[in-house]
C-alpha positions in Angstrom: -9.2 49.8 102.6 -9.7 50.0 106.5 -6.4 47.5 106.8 -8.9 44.4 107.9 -7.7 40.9 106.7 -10.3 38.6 106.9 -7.8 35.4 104.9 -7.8 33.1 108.2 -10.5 32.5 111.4 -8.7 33.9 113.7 -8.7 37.4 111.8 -12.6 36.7 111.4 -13.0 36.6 114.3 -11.2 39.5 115.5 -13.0 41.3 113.3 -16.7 40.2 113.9 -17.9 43.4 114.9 -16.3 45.3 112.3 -18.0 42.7 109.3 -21.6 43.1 111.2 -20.9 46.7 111.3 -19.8 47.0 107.7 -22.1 44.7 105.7 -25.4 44.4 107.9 -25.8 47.5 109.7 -24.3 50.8 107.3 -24.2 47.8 104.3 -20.7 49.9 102.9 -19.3 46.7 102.3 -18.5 44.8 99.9 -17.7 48.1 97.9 -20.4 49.4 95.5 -21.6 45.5 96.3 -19.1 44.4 93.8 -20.0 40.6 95.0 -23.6 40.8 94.4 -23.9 39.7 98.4 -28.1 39.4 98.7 -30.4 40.3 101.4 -30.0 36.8 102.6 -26.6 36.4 102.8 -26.1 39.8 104.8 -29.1 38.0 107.3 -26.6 35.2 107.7 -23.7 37.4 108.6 -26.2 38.7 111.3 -27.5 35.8 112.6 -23.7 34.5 112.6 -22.9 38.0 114.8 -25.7 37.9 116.8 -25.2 34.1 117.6 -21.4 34.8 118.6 -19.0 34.9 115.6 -17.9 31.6 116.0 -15.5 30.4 113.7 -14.6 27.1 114.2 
């Protein structure tokens, strides 16, 4: 919807502020949570963001 590919690292990375942004702080994504992501899997994507966003 916002045009962010997130198929490869590189584009991960790229986008590592926008995924923090989007699924830990304002939690809008995934959509309507259509993956089911839990409580701890959006602390992981934190502590991944907060550590860096390293991807390789």
């Amino acid at each position: 919807m916002k045009n962010i590919r997130l198929d490869s690292a590189d584009r991960i990375g790229q986008h590592a502020q926008n995924v923090y942004q989007q699924v830990v702080v304002t939690r809008q994504m995934p959509m309507n949570n259509a993956s089911g992501i839990t409580e701890a899997e959006r602390a992981t994507i934190a502590r991944w963001f907060l550590a860096g966003a390293k991807v390789d």
